[in-house]
Backbone as JSON, one array per atom type, in Angstrom:
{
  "sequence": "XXXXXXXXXXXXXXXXXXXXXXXXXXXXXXXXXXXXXXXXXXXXXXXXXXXXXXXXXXXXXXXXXXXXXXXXXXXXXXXXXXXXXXXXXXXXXXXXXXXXXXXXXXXXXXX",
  "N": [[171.54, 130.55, 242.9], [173.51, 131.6, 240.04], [177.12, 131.84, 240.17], [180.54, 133.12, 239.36], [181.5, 131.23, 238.01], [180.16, 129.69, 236.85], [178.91, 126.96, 235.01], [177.04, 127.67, 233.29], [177.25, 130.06, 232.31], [179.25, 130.66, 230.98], [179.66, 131.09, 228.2], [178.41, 133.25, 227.46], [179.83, 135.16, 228.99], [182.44, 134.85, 227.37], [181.36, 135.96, 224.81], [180.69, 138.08, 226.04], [182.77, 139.54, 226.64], [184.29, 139.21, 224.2], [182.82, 140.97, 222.12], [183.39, 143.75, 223.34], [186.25, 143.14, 223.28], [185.96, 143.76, 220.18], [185.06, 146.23, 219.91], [186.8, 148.28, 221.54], [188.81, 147.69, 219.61], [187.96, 148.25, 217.11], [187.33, 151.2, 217.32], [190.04, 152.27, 218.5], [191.42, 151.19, 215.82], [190.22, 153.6, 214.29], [191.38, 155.31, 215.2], [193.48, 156.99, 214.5], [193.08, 158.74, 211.97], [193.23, 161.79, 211.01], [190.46, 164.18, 212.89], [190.06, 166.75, 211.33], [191.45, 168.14, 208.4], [193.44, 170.99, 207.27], [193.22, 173.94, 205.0], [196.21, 175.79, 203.66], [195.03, 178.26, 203.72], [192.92, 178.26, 205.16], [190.72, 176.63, 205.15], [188.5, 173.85, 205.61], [188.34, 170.45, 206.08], [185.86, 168.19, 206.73], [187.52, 165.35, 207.93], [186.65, 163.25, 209.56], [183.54, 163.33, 209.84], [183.43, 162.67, 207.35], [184.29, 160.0, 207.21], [182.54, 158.73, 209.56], [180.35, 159.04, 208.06], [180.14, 157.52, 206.08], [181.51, 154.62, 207.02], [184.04, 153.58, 207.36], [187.41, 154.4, 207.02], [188.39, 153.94, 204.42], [186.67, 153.15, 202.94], [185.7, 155.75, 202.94], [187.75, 157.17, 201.44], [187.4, 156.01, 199.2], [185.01, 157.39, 198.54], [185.83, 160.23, 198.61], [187.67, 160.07, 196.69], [186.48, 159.04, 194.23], [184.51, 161.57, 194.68], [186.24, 163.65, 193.25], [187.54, 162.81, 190.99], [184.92, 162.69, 189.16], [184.63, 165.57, 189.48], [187.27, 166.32, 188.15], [186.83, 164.98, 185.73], [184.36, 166.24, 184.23], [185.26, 168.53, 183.97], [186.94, 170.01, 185.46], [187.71, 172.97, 187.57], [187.35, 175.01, 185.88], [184.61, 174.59, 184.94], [182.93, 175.94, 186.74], [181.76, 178.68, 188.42], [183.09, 180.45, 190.06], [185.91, 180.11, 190.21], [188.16, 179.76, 191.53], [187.51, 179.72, 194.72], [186.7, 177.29, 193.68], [189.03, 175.53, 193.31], [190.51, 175.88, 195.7], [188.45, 174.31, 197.33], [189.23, 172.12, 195.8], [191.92, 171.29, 196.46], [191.71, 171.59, 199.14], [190.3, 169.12, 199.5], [191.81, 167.28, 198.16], [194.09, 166.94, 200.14], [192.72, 165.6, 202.25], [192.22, 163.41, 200.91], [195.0, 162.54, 200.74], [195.68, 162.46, 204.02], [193.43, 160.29, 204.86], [194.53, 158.29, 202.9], [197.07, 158.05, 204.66], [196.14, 156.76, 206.96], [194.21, 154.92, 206.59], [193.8, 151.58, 205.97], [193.58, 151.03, 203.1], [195.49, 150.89, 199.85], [196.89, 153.3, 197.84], [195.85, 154.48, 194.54], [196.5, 151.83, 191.48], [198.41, 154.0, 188.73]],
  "CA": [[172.08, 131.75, 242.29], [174.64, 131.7, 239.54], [178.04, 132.55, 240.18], [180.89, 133.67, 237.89], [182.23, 130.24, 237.56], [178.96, 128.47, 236.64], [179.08, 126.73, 233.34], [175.7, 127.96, 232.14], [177.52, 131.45, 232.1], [180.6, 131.45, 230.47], [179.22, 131.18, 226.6], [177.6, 134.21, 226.95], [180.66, 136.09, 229.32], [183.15, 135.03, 226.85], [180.56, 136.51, 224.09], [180.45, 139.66, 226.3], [184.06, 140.01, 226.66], [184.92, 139.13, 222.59], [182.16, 141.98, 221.93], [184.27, 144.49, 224.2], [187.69, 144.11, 222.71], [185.9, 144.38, 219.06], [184.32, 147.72, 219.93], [187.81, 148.59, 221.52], [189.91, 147.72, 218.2], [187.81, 149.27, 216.58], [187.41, 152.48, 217.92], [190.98, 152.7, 218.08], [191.61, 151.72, 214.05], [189.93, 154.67, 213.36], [191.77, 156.92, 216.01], [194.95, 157.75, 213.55], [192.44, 159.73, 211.28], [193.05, 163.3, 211.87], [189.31, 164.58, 212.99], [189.75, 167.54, 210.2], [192.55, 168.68, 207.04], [192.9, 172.27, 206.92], [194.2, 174.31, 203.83], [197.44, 176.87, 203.82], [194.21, 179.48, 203.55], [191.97, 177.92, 206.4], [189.84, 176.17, 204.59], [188.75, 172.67, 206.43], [187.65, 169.35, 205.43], [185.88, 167.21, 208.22], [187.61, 163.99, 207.56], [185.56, 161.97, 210.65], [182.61, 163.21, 209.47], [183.32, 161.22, 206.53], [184.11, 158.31, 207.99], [181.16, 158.56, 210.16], [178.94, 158.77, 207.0], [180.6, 156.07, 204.75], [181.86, 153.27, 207.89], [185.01, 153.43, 207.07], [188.07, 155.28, 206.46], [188.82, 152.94, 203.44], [184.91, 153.91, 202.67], [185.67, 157.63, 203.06], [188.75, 157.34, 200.8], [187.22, 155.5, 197.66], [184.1, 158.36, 198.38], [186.45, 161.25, 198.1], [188.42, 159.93, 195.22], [185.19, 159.32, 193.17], [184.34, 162.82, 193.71], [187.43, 164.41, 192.72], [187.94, 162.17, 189.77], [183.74, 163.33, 188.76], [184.88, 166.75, 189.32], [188.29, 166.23, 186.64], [186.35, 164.68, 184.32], [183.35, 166.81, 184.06], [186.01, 169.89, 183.11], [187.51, 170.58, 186.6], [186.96, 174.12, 187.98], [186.52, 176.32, 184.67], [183.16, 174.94, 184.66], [182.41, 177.04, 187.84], [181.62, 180.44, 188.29], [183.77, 180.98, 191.21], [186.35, 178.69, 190.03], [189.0, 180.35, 192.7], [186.81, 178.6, 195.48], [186.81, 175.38, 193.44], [190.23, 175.62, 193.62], [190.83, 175.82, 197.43], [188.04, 172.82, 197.54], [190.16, 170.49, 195.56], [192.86, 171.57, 197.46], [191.67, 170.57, 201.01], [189.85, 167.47, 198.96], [193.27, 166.22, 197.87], [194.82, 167.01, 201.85], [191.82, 164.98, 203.32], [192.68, 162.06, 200.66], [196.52, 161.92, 201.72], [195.3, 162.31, 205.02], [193.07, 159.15, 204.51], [195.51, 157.49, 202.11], [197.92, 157.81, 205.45], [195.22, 156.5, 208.26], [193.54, 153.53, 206.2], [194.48, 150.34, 205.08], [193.6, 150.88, 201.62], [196.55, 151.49, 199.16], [196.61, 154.09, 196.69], [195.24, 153.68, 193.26], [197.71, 152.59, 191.03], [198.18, 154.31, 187.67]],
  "C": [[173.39, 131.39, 241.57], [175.99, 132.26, 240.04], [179.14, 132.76, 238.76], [181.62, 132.47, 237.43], [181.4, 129.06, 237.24], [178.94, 128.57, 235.25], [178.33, 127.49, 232.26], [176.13, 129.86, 231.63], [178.83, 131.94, 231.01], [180.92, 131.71, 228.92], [179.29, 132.53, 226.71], [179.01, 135.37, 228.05], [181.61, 136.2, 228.14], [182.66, 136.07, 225.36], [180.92, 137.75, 224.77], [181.75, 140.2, 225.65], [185.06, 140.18, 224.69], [184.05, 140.67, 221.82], [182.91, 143.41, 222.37], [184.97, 144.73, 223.49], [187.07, 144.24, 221.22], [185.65, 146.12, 218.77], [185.17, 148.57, 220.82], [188.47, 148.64, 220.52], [189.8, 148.48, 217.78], [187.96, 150.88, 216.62], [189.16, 153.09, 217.86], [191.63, 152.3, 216.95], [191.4, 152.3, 214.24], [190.89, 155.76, 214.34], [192.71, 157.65, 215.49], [194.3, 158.55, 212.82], [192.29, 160.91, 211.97], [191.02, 163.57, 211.58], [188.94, 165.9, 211.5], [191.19, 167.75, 209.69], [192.04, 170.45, 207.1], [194.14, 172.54, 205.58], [195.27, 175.71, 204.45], [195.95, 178.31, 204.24], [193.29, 179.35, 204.87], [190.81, 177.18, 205.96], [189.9, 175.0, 205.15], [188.18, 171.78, 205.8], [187.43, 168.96, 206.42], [185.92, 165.65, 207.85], [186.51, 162.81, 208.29], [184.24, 162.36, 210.13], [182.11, 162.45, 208.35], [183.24, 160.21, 206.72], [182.96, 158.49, 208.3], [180.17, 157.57, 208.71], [178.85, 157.6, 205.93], [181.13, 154.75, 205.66], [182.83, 153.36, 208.36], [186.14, 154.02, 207.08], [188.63, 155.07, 205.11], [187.15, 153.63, 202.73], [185.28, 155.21, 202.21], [186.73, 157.68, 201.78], [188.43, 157.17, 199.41], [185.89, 157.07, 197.35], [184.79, 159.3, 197.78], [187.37, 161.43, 196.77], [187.62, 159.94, 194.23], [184.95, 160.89, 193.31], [185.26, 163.74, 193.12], [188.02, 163.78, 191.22], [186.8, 162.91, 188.72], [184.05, 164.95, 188.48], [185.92, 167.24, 187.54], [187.69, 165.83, 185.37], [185.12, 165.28, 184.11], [184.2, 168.4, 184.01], [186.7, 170.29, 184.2], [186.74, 171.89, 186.78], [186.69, 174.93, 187.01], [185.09, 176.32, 184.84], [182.2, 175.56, 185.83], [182.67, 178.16, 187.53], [182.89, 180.85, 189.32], [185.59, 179.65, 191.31], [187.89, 179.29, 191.28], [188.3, 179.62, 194.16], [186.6, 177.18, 195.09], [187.93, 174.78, 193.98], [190.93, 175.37, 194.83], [189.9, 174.63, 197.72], [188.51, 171.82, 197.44], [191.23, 170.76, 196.21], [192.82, 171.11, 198.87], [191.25, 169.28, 200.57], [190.89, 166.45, 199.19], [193.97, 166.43, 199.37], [193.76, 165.83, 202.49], [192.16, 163.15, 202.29], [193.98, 161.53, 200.93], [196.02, 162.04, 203.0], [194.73, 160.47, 205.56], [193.77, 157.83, 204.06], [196.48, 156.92, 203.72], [197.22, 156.69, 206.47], [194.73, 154.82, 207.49], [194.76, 152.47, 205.77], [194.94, 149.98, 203.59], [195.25, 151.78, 200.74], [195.99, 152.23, 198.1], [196.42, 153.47, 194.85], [196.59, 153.47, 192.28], [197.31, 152.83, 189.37], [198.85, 153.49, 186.56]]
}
């Protein structure tokens, strides 16, 4: 019977243990990302759900900037009907990218 000081073991403990603190680090990188951005009005953004969906928070950040850039250059809100609700969108948009901007690694774009 193996014990915990038998050679044929300690590849695969030190393996365990290097596996461990990665999926510790990690977990806490991402923990500075507030879970949601709300607006002055109540309006919310679910930042982690971004992450989630893009990896990243560096991920989530270049996502949300592409669409808010797509949005500006395709006429901003005039070209909505309800452009008073666009309005409060880009509004929590841009809170969830300083938000992001704050939490990630990635630096802001520069102009």
């Amino acid at each position: 019977m193996p014990t915990v000081f038998d050679e044929s073991l300690r590849p695969r403990s030190r393996a365990v243990g290097l596996v461990a603190t990665l999926l510790t680090v990690g977990a806490h990188a991402g923990s500075n990302c507030p879970d949601v951005v709300v607006s002055p009005s109540g309006s919310t953004f679910n930042v982690a759900a971004l992450i989630a969906d893009t990896g990243s928070p560096e991920a989530a950040l270049d996502k949300a900037r592409t669409a808010l850039s797509q949005v500006k250059s395709g006429g901003g809100c005039r070209i909505f009907e309800d452009i008073a609700a666009c309005e409060e969108t880009l509004l929590v948009a841009k809170k969830a990218i300083a938000a992001l901007e704050a939490c990630s690694a990635a630096s802001p774009p520069k102009h």
